[in-house]
C-alpha positions in Angstrom: 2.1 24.1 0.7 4.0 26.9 2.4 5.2 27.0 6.4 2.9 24.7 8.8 1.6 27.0 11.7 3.5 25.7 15.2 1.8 22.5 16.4 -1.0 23.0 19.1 -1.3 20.4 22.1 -4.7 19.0 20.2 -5.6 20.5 16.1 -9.1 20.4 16.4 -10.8 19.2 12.9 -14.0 20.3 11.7 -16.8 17.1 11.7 -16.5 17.0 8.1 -12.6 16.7 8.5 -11.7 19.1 5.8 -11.1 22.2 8.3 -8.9 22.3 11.1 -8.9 25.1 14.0 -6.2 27.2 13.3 -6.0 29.3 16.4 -8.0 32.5 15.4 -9.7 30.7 12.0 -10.8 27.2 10.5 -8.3 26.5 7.7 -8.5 24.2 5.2 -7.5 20.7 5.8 -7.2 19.3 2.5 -5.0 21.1 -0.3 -7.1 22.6 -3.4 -6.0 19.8 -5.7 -6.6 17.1 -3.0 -3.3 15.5 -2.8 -2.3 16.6 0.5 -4.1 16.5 3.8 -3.1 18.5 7.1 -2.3 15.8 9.9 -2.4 18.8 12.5 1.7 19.1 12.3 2.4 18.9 8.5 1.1 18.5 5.2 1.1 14.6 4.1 0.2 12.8 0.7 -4.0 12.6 1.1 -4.8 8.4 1.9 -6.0 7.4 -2.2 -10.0 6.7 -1.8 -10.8 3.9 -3.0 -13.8 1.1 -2.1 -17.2 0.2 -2.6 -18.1 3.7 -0.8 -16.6 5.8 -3.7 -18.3 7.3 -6.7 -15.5 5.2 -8.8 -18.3 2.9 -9.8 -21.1 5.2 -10.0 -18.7 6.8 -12.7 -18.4 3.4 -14.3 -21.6 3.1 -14.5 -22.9 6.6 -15.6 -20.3 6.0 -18.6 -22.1 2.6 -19.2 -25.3 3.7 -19.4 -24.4 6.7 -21.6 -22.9 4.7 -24.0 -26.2 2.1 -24.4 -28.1 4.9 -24.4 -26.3 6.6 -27.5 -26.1 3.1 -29.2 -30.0 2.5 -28.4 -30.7 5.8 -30.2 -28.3 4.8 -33.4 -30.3 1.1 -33.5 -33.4 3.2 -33.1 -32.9 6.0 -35.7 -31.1 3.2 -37.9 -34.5 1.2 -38.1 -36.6 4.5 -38.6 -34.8 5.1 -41.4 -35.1 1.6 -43.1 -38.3 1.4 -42.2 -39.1 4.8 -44.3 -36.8 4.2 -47.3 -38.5 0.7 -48.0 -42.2 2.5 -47.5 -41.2 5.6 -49.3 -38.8 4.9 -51.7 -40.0 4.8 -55.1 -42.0 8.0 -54.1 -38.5 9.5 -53.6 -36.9 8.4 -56.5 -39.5 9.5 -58.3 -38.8 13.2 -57.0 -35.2 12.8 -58.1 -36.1 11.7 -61.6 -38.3 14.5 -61.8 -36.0 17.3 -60.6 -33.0 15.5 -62.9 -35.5 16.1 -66.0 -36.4 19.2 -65.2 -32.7 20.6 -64.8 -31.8 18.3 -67.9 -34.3 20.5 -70.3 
């Protein structure tokens, strides 16, 4: 992550905790990619975030219910198409026969 400015007596980290007083500017705490979080003397491997207050279940879940919902839609468009094949389908057939005798003469 490059040279670590000198330690200060105190860092001084933003509320949030992902900015830390630098001096003469607040500087980013936590690397780009996450991994690695400023300790106010060196870069060290960012603490893994896990627990009931993460969004790891949320995503879970959002994945969940996408999934039922696509599989509702197939049950649904499934059943709208039975539904007009058995009310409709002689009527269909009929048009086939008629285009298929019309080509065929």
């Amino acid at each position: 992550m490059g040279q670590p400015q000198p330690p200060s007596a105190q860092t001084k980290f933003s509320d949030d905790g992902f900015w830390w007083w630098g001096g003469a500017a607040w500087k980013p705490a936590v690397s780009p990619d996450r991994l690695w979080r400023w300790n106010g003397q060196t870069w060290v491997p960012a603490a893994p975030t896990t627990g009931a207050g993460t969004s790891g279940g949320s995503v879970g879940m959002a994945i969940g219910v996408t999934v039922g919902i696509f599989i509702a839609v197939l049950v649904l468009v499934s059943i709208l198409v039975i539904v007009i094949l058995l009310t409709m389908g002689n009527q269909i057939a009929n048009v086939f026969s008629n285009v298929t005798a019309a080509l065929g003469s």
